[in-house]
C-alpha positions in Angstrom: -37.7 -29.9 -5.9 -35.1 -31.9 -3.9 -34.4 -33.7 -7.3 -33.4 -30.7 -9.2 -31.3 -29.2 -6.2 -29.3 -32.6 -6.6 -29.1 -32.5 -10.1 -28.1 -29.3 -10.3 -25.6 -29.4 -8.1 -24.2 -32.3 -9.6 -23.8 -30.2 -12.9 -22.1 -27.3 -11.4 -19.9 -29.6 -9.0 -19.2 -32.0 -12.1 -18.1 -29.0 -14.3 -16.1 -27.0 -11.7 -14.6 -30.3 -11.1 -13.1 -30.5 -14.9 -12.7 -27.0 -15.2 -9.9 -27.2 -11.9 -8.5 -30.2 -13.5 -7.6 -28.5 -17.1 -6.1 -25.7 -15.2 -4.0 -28.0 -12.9 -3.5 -29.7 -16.1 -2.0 -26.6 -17.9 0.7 -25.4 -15.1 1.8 -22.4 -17.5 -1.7 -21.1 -17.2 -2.1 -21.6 -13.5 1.2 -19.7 -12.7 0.0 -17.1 -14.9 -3.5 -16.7 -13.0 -1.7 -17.1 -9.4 1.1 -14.8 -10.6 -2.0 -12.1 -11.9 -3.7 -12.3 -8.8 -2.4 -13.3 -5.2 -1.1 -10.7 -3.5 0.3 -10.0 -0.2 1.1 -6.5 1.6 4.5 -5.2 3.8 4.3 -2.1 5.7 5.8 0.6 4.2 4.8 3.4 6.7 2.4 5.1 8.4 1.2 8.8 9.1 0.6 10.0 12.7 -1.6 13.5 13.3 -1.8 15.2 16.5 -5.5 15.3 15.8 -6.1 12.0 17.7 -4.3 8.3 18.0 -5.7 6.8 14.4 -3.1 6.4 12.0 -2.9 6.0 8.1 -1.0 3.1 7.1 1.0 2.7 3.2 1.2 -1.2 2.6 2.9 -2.4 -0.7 0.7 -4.3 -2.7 3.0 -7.2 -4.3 2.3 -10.5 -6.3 2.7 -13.8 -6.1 6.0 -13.6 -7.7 7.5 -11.2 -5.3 6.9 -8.0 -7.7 5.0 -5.1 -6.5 1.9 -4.7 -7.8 2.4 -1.8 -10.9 -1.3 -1.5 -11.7 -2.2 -0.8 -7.8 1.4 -0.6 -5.6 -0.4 0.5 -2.2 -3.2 -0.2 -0.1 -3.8 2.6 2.4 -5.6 2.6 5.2 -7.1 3.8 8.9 -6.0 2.0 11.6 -8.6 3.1 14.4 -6.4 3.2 17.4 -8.6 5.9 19.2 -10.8 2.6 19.1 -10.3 -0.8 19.1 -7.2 -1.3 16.7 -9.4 -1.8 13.7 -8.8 -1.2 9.9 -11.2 1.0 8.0 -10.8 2.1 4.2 -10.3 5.8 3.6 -13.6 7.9 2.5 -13.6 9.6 -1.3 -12.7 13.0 -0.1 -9.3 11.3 2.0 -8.1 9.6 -0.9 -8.7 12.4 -3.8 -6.8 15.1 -1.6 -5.2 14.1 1.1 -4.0 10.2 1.8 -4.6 9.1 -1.4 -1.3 8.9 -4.0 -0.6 9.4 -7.7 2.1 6.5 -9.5 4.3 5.6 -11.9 6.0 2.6 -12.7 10.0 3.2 -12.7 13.0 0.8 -14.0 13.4 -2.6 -12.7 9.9 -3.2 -11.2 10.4 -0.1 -9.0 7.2 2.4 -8.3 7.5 6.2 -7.8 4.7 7.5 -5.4 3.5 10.9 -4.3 1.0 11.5 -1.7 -1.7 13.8 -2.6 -1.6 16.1 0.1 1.9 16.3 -0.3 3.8 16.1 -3.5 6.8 18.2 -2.8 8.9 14.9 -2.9 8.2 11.6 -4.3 8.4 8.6 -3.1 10.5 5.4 -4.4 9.0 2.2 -3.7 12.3 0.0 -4.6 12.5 -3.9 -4.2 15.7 -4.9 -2.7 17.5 -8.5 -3.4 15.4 -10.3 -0.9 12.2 -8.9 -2.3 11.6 -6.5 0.2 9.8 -3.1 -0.6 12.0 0.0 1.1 10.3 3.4 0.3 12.9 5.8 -0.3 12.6 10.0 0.2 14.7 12.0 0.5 15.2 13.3 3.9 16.9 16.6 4.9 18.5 15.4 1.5 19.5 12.3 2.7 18.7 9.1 0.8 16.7 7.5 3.2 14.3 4.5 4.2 11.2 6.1 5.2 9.5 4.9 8.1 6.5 7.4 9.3 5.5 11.1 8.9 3.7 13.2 11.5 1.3 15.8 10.6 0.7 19.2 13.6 -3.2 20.3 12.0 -4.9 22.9 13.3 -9.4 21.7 13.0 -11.3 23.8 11.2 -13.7 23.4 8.2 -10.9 22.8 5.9 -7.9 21.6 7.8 -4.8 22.9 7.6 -1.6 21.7 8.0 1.1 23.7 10.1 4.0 21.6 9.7 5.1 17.6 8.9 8.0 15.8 10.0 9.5 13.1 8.4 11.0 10.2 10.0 13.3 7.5 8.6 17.0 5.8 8.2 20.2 7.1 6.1 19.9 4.2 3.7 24.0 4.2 3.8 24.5 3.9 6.7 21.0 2.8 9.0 21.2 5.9 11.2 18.2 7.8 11.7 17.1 11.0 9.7 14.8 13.7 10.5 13.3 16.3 9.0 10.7 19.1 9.8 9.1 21.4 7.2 6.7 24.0 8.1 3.7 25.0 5.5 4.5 28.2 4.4 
């Protein structure tokens, strides 16, 4: 028994051994598979509800190569600060109607997004020179940077929402912007 675990793992080490060679042979091919599948995240922003301290948070999803991620652009997420700070992943219902988002890929590696719950205004995920991800909405029709949205709820069996603000910076000038819209 002991001398088929070594023998077999002198196969699989032996092979995995020349299979990571070729590929560090072939640097075209290893780009392309680190370019395809790294990925890092950047805030974006987050919502806040009055219904207790947890947050939702929008992080870009973007590549090795400093391009945001056009087949999935953002990983959202609870942060559990009515607990101990950690992340959790949001449940079917949360991403299919309310936190969840529609896409589609704009000009010059750019993303528009639109939250489910609320897709009165897109969202326009836009790299800047640096390779930093700015979401941009419009705010009290302002261009601006977006940084958070707050959401007043009254609890019942379905929720509803009384009124959102928005919260972000003229992306002019850096001053802040503001907005409030009550559901109607």
């Amino acid at each position: 028994m002991r001398l088929l675990f070594v023998f077999v793992f002198l196969i699989l080490s032996n092979s995995s051994i020349s299979y990571y060679k070729n590929i560090d042979n072939n640097k075209n091919l290893h780009n392309l598979i680190k370019d395809k599948t790294a990925t890092k995240t950047q805030r974006l922003f987050f919502i806040e509800r009055n219904m207790d301290k947890n947050i939702v948070v929008y992080d870009a999803n973007i590549l090795a190569n400093g391009k945001i991620n056009v087949e999935n652009p953002v990983d959202v997420y609870w942060v559990q600060l009515a607990k101990d700070g950690s992340r959790s992943e949001l449940n079917f219902i949360e991403r299919k109607i309310a936190y969840g988002y529609n896409f589609e890929p704009s000009a010059l590696g750019s993303v528009y997004v639109t939250i489910k719950a609320f897709t009165k205004r897109k969202i326009l995920l836009l790299p800047d020179s640096k390779g930093n991800v700015k979401p941009i909405i419009k705010i009290s029709n302002i261009d601006a940077h977006l940084t958070r949205i707050y959401v007043n709820a009254k609890p019942k069996l379905y929720t509803t929402v009384n009124y959102i603000e928005l919260f972000g910076t003229d992306v002019r000038n850096g001053k802040p912007v503001y907005e409030k819209i009550l559901n109607n």
